[in-house]
N, CA, C and O atoms as a CHARMM CRD file, in Angstrom:
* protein
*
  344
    1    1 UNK  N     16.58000  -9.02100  -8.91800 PROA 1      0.00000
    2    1 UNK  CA    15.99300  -7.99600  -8.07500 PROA 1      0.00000
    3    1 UNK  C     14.58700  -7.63700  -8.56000 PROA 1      0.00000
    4    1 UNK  O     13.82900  -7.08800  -7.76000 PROA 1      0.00000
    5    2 UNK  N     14.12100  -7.93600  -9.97400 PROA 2      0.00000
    6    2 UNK  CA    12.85400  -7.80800 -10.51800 PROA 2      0.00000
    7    2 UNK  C     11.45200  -8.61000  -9.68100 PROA 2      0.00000
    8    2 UNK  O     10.27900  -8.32300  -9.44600 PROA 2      0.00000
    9    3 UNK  N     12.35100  -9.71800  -9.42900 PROA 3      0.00000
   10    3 UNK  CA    11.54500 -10.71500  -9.02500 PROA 3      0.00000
   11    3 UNK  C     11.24000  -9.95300  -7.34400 PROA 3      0.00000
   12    3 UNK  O     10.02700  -9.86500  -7.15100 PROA 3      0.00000
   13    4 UNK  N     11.85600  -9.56000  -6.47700 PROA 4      0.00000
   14    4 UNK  CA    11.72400  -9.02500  -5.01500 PROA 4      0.00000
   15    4 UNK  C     10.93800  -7.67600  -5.32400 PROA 4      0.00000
   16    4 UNK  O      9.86400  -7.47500  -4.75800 PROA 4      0.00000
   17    5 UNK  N     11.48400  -6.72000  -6.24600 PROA 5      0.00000
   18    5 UNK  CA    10.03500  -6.13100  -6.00300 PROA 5      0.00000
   19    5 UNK  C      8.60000  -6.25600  -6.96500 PROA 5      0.00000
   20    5 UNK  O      7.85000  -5.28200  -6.89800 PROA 5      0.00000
   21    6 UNK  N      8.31200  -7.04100  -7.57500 PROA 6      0.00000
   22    6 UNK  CA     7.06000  -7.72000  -7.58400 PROA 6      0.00000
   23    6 UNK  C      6.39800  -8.64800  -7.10600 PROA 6      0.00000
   24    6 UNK  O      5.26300  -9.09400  -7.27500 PROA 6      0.00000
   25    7 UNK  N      7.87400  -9.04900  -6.03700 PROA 7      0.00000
   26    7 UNK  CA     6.76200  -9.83900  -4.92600 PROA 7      0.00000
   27    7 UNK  C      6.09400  -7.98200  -4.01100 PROA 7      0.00000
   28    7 UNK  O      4.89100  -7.72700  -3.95900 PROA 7      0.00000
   29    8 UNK  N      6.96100  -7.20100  -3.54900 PROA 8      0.00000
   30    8 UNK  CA     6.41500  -5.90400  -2.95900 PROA 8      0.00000
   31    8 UNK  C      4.93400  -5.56400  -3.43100 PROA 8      0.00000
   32    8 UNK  O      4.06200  -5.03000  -2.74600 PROA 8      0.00000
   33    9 UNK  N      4.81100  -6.12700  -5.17400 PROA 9      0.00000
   34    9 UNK  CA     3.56400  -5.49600  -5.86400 PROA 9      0.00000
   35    9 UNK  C      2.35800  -6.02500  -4.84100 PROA 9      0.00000
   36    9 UNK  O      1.49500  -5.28800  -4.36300 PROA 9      0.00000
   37   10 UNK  N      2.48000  -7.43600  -4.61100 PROA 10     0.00000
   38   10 UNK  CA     1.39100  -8.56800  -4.64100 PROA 10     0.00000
   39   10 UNK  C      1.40000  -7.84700  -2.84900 PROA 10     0.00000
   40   10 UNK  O      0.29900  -7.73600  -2.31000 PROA 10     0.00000
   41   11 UNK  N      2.85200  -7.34300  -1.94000 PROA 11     0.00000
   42   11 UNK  CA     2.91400  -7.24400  -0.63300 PROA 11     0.00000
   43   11 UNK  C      1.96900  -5.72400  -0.40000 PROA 11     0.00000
   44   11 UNK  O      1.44700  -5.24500   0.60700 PROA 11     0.00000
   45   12 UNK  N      2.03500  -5.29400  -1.72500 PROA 12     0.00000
   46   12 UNK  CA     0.97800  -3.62700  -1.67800 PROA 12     0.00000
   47   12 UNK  C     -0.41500  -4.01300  -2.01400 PROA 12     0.00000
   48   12 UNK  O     -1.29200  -3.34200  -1.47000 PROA 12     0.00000
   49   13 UNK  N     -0.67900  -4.70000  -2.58600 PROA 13     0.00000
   50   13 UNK  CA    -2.32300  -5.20300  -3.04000 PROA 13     0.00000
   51   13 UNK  C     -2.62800  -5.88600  -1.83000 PROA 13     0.00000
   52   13 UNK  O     -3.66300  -5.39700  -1.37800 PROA 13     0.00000
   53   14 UNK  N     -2.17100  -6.84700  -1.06100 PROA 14     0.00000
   54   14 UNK  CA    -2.86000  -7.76100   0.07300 PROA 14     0.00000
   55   14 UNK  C     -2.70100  -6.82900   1.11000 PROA 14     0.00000
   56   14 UNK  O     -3.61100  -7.09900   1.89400 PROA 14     0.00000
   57   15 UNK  N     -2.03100  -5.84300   1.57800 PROA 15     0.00000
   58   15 UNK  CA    -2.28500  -5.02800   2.71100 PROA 15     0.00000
   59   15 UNK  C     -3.62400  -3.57400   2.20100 PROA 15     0.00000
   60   15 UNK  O     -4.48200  -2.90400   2.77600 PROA 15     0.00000
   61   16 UNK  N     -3.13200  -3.70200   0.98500 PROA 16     0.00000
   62   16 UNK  CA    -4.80300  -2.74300   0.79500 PROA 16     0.00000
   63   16 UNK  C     -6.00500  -3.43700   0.99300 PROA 16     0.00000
   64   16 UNK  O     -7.04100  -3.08600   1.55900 PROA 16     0.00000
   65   17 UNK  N     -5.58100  -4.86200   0.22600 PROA 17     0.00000
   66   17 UNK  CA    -7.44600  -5.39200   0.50600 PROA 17     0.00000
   67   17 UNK  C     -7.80700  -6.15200   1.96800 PROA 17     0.00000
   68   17 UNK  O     -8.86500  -6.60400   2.40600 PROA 17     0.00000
   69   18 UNK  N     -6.49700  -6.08800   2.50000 PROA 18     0.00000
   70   18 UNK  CA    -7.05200  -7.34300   3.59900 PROA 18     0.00000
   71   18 UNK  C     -6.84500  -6.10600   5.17600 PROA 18     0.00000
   72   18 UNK  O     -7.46700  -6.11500   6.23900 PROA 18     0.00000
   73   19 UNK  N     -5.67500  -5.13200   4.67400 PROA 19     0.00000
   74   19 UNK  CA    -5.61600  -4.11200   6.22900 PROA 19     0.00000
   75   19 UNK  C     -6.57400  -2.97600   5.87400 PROA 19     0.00000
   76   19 UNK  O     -6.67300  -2.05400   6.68400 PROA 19     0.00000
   77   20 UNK  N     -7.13300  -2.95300   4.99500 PROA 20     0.00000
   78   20 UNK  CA    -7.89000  -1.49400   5.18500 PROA 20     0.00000
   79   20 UNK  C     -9.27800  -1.91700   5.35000 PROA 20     0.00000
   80   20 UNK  O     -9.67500  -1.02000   6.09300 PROA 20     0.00000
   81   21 UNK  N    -10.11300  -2.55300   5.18900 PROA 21     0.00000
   82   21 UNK  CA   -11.34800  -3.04800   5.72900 PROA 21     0.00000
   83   21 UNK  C    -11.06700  -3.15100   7.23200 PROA 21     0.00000
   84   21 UNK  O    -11.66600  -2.44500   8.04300 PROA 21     0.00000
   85   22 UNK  N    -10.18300  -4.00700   7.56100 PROA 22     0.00000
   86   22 UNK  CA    -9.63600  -4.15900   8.72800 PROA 22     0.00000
   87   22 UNK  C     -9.99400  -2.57200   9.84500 PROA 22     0.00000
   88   22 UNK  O    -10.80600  -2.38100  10.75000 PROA 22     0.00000
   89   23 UNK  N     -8.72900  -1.52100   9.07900 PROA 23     0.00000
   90   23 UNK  CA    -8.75100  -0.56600  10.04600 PROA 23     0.00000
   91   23 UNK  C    -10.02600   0.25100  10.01200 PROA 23     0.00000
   92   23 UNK  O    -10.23100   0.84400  11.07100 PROA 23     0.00000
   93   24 UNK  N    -11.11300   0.47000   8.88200 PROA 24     0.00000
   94   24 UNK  CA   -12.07900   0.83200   8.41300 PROA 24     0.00000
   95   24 UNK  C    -13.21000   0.93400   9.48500 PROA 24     0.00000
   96   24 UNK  O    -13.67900   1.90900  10.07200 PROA 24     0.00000
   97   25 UNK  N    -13.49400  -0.42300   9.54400 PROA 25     0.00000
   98   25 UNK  CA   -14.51400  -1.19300  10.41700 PROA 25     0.00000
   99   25 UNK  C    -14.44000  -0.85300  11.74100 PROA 25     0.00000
  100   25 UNK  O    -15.35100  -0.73700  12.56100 PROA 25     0.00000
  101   26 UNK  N    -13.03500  -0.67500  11.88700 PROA 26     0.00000
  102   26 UNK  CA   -12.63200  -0.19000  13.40900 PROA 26     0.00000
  103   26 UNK  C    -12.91800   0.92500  14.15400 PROA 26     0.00000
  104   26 UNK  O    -13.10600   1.19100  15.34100 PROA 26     0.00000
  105   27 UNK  N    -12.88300   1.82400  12.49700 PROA 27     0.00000
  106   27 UNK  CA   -13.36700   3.31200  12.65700 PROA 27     0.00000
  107   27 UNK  C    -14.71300   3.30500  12.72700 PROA 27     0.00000
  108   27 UNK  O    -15.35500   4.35600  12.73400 PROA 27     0.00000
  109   28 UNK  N    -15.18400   2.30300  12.77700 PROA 28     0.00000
  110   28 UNK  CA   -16.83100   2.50200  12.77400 PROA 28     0.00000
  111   28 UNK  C    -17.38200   3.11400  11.76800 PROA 28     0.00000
  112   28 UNK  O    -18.28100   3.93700  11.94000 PROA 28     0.00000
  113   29 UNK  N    -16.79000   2.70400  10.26700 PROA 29     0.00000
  114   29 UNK  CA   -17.70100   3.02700   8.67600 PROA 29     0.00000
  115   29 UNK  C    -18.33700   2.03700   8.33600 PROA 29     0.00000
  116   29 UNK  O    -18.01400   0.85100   8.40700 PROA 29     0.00000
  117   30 UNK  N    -19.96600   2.86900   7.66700 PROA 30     0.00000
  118   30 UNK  CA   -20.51900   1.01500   7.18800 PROA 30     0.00000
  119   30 UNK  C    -19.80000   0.68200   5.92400 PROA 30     0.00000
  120   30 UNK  O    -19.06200   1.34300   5.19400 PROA 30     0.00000
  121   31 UNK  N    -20.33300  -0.80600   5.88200 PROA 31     0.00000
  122   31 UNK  CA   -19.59500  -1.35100   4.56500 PROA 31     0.00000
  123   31 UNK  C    -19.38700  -0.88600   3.41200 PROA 31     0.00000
  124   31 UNK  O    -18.27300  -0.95000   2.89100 PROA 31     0.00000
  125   32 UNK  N    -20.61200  -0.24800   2.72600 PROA 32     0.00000
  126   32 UNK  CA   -20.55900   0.19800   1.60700 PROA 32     0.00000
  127   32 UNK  C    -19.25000   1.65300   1.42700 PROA 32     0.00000
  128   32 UNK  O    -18.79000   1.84900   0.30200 PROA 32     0.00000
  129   33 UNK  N    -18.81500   2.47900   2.52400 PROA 33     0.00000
  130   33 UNK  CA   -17.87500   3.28700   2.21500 PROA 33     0.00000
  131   33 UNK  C    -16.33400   2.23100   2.98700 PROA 33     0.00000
  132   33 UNK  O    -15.16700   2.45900   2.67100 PROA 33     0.00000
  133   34 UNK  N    -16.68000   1.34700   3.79600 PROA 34     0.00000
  134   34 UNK  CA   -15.12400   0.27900   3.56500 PROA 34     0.00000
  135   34 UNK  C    -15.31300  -0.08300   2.38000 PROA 34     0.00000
  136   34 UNK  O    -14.32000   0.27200   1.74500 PROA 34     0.00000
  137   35 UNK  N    -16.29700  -0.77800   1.48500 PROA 35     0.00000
  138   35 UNK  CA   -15.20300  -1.04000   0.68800 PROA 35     0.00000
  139   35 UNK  C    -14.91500   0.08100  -0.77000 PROA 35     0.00000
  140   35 UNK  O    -14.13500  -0.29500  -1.64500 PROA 35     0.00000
  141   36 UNK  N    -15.30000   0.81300  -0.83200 PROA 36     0.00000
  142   36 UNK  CA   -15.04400   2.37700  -1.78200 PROA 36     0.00000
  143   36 UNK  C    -13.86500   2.51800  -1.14600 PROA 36     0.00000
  144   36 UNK  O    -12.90700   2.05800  -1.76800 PROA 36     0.00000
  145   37 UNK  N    -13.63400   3.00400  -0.11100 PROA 37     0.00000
  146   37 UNK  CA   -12.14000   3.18300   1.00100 PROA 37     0.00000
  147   37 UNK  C    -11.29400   2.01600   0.79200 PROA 37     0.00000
  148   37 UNK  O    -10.19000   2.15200   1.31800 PROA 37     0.00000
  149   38 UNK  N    -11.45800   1.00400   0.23800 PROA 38     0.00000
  150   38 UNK  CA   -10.82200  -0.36400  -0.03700 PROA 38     0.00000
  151   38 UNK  C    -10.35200  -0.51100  -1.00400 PROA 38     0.00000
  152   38 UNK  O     -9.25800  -1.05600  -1.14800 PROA 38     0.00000
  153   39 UNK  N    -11.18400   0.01600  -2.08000 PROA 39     0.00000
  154   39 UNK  CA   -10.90900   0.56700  -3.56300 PROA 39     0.00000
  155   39 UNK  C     -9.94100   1.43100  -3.94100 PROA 39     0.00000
  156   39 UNK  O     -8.94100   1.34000  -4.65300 PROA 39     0.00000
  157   40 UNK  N    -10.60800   2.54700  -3.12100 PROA 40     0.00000
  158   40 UNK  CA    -9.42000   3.35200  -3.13400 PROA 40     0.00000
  159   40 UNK  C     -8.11300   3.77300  -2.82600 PROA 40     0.00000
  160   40 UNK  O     -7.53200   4.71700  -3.36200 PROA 40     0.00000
  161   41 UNK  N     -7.57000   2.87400  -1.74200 PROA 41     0.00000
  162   41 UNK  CA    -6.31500   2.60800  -1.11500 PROA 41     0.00000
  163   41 UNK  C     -5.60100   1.81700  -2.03100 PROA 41     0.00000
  164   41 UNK  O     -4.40500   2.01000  -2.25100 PROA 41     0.00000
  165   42 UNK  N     -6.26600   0.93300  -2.58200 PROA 42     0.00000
  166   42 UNK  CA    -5.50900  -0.70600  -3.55400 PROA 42     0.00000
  167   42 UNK  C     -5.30300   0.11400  -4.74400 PROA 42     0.00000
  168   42 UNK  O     -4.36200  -0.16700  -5.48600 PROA 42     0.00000
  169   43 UNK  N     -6.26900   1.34500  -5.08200 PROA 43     0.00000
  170   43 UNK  CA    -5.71100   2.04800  -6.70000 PROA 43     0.00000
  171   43 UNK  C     -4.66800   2.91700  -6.33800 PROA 43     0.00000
  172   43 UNK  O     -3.70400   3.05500  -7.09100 PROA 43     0.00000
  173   44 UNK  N     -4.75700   3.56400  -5.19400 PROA 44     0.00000
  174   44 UNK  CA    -3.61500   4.33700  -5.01700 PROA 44     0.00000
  175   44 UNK  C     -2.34400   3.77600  -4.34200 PROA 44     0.00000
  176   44 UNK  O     -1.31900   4.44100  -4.19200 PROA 44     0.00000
  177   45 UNK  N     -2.50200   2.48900  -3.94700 PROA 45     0.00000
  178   45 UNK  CA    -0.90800   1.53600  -3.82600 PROA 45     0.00000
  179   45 UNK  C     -0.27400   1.25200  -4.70200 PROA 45     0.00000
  180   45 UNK  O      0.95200   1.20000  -4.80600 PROA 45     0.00000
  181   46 UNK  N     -1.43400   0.94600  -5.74400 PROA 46     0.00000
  182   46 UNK  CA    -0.88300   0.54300  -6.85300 PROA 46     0.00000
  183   46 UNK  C     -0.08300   1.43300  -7.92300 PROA 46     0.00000
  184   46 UNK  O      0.71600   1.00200  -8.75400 PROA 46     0.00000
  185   47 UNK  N     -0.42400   2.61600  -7.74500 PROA 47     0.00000
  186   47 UNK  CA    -0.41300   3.44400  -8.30400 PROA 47     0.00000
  187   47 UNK  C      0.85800   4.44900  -7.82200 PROA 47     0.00000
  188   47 UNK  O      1.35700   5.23000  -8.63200 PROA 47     0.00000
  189   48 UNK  N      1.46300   4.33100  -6.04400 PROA 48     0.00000
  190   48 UNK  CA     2.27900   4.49500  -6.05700 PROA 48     0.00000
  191   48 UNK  C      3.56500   3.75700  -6.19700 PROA 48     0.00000
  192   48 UNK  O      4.72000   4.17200  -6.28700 PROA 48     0.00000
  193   49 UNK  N      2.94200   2.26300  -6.19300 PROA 49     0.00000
  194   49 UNK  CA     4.01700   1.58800  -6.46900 PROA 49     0.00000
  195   49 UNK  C      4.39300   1.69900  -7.90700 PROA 49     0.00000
  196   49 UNK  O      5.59300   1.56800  -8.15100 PROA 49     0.00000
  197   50 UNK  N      3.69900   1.88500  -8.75700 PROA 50     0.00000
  198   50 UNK  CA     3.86100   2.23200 -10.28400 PROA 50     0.00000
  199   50 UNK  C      4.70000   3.49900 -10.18800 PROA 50     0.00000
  200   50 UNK  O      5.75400   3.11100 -10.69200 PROA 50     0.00000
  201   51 UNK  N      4.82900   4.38200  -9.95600 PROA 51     0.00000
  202   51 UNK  CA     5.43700   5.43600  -9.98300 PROA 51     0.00000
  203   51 UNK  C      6.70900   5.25100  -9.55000 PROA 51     0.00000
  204   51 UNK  O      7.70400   5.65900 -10.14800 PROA 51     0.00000
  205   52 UNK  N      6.70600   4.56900  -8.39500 PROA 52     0.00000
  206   52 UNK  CA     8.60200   4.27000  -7.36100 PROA 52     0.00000
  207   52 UNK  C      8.98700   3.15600  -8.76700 PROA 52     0.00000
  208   52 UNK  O     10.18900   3.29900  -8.99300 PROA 52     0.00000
  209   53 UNK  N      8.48600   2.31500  -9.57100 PROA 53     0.00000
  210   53 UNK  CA     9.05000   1.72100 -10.32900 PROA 53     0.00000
  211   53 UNK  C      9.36500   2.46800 -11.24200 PROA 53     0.00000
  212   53 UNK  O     10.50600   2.87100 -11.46500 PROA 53     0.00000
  213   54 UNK  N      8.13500   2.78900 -12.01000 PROA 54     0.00000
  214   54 UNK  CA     9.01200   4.31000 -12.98400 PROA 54     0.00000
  215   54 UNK  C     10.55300   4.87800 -12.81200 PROA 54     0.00000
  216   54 UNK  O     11.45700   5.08800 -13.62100 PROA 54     0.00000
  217   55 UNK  N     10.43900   5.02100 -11.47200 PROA 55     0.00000
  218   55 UNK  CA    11.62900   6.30600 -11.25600 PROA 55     0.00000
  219   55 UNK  C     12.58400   4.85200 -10.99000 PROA 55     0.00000
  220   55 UNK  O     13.63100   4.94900 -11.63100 PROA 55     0.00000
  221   56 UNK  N     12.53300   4.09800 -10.54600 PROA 56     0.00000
  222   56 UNK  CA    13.47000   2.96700 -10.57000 PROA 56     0.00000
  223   56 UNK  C     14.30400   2.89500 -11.94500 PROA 56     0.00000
  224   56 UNK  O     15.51600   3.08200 -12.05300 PROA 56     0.00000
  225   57 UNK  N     13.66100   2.67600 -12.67100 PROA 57     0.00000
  226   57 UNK  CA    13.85400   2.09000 -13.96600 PROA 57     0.00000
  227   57 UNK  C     14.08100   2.94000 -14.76300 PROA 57     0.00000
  228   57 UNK  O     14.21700   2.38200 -15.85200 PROA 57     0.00000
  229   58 UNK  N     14.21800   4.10500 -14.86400 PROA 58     0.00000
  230   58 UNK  CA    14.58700   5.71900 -15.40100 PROA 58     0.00000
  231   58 UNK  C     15.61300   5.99200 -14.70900 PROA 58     0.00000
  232   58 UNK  O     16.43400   6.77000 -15.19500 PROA 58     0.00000
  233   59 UNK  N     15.84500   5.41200 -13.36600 PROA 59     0.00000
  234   59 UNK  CA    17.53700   5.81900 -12.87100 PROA 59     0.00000
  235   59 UNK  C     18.31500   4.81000 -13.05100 PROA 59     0.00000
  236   59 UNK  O     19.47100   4.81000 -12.62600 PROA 59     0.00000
  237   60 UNK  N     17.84100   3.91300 -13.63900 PROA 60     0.00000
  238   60 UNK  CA    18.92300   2.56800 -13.39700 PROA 60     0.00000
  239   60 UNK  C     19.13700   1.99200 -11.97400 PROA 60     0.00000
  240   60 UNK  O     20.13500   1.28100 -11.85200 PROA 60     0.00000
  241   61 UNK  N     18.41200   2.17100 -10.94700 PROA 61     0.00000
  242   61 UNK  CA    18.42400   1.58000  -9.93200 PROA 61     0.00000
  243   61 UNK  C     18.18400  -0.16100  -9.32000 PROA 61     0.00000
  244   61 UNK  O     18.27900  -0.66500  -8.20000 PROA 61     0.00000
  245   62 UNK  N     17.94700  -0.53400 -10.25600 PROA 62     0.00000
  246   62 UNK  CA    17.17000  -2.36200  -9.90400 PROA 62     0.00000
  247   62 UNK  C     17.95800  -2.72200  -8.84500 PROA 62     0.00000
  248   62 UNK  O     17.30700  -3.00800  -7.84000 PROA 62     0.00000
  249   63 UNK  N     19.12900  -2.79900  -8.74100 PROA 63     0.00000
  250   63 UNK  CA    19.86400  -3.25200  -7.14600 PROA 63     0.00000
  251   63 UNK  C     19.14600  -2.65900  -6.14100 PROA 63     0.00000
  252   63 UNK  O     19.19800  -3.14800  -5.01200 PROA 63     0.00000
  253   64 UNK  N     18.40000  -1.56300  -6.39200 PROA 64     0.00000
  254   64 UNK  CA    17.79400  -1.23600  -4.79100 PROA 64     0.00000
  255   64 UNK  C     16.21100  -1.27800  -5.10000 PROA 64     0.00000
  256   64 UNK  O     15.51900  -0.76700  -5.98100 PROA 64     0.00000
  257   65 UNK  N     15.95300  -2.06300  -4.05600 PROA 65     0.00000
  258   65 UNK  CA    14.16900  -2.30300  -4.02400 PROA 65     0.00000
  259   65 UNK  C     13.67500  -1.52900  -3.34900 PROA 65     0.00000
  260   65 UNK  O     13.53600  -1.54900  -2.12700 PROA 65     0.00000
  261   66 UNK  N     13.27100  -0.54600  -4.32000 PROA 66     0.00000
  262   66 UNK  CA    12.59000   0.57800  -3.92600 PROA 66     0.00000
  263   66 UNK  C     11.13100   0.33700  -4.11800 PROA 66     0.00000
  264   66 UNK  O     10.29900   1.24300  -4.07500 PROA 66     0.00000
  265   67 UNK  N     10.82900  -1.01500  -4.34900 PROA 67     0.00000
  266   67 UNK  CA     9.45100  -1.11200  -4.42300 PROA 67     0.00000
  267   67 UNK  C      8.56400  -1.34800  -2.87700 PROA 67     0.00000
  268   67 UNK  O      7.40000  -1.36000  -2.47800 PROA 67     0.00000
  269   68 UNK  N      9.86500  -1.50800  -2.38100 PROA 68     0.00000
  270   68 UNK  CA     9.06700  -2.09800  -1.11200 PROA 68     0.00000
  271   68 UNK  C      8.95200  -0.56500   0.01800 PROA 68     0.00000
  272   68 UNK  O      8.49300  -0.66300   1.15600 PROA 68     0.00000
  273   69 UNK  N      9.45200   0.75900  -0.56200 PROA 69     0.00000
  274   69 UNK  CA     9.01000   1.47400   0.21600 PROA 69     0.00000
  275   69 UNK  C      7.38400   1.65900   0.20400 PROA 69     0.00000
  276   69 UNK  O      7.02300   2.42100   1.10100 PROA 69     0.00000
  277   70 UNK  N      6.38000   1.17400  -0.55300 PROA 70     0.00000
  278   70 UNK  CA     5.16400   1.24200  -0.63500 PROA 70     0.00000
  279   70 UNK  C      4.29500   0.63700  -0.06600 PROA 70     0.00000
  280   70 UNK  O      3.17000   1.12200   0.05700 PROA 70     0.00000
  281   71 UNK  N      4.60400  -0.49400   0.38400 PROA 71     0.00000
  282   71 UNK  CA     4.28800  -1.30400   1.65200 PROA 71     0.00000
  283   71 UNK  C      4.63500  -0.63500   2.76900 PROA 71     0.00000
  284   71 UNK  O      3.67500  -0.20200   3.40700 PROA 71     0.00000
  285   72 UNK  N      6.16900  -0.31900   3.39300 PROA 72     0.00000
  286   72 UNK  CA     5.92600  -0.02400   4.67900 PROA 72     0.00000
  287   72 UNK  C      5.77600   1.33200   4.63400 PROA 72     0.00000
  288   72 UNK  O      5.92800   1.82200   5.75300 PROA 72     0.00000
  289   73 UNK  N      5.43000   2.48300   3.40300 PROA 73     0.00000
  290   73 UNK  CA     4.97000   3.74800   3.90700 PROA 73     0.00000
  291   73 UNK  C      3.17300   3.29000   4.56000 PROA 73     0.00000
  292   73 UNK  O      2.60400   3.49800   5.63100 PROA 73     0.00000
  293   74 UNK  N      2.81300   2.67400   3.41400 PROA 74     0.00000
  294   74 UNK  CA     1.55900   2.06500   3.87300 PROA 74     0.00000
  295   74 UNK  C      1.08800   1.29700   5.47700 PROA 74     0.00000
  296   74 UNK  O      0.03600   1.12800   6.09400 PROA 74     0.00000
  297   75 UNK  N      2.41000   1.00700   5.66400 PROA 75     0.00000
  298   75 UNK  CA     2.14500   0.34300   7.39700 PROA 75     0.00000
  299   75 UNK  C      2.06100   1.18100   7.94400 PROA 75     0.00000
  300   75 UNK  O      0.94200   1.42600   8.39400 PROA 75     0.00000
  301   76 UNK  N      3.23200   2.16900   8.25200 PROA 76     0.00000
  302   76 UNK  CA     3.67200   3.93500   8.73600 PROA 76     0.00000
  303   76 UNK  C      2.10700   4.03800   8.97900 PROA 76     0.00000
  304   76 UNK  O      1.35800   3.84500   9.93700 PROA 76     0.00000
  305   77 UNK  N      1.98000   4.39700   7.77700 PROA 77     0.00000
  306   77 UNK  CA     0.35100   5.16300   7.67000 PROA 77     0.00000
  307   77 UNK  C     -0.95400   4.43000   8.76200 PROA 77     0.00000
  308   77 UNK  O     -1.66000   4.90900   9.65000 PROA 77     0.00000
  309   78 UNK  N     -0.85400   3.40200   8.30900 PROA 78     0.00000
  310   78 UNK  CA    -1.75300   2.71000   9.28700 PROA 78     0.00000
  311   78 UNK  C     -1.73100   2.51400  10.76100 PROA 78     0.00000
  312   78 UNK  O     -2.54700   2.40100  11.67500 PROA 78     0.00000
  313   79 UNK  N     -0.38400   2.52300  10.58800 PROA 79     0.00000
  314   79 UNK  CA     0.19800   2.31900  12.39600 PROA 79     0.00000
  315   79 UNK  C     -0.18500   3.68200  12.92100 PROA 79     0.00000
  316   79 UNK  O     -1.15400   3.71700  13.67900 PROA 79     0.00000
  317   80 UNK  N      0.40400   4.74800  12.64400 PROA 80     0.00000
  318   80 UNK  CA    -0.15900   5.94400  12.77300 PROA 80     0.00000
  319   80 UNK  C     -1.58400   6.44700  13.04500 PROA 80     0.00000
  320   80 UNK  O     -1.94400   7.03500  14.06500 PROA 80     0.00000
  321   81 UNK  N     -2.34400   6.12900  11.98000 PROA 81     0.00000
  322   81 UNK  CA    -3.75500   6.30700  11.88400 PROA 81     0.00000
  323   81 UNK  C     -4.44900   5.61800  13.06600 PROA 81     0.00000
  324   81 UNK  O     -5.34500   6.26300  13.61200 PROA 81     0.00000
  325   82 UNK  N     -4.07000   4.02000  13.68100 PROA 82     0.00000
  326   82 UNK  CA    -4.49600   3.59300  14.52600 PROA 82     0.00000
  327   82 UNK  C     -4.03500   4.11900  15.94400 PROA 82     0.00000
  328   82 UNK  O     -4.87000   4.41600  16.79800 PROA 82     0.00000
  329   83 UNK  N     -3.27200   4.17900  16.06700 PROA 83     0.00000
  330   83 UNK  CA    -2.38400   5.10100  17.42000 PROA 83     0.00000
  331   83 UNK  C     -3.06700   6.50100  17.44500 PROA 83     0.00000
  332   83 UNK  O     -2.97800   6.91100  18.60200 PROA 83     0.00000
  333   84 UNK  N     -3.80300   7.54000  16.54700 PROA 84     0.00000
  334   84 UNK  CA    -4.41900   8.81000  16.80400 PROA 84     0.00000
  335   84 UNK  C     -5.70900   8.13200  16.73600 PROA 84     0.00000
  336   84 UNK  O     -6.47100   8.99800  16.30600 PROA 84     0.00000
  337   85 UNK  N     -6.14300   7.43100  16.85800 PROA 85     0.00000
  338   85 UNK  CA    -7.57000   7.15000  16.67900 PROA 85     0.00000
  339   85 UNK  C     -7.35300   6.75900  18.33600 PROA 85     0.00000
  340   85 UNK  O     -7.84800   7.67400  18.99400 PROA 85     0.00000
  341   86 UNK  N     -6.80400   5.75200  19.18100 PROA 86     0.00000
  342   86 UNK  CA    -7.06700   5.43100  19.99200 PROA 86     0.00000
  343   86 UNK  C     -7.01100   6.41500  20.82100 PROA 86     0.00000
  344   86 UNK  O     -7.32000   6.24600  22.00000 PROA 86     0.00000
């Protein structure tokens, strides 16, 4: 189960660097604050995925991949964000 959620790690880093420029641009920001906004999404994925592992691994949980709630809160978020924007 170690191995499924650190694939989640690599599934939280490629939706920060590759969907948030993405939705960024859309919003009509110039580059230089996409990619600061790019930066800052990938430290704070990372960062919550560090934390859901913490608490993983302090409850004895590894049967449940709780890593992968960090990806799709991250979709949530985006899906969202794009749906009030339009």
């Amino acid at each position: 189960m170690a191995e499924f959620n650190l694939i989640s790690l690599a599934v939280t880093a490629l939706l920060a660097l590759l969907g948030t420029p993405v939705l960024l641009r859309r919003a009509g920001y110039p580059w230089n604050k996409t990619v600061f906004g790019t930066l800052t999404v990938l430290v704070v994925g990372l960062g919550l995925w560090g934390i859901m592992s913490t608490i993983q691994h302090k409850a004895s949980l590894e049967a449940v991949p709780l890593g992968w709630l960090v990806p799709l809160a991250a979709l949530v978020a985006a899906w969202k964000m794009q749906r009030q924007g339009a």
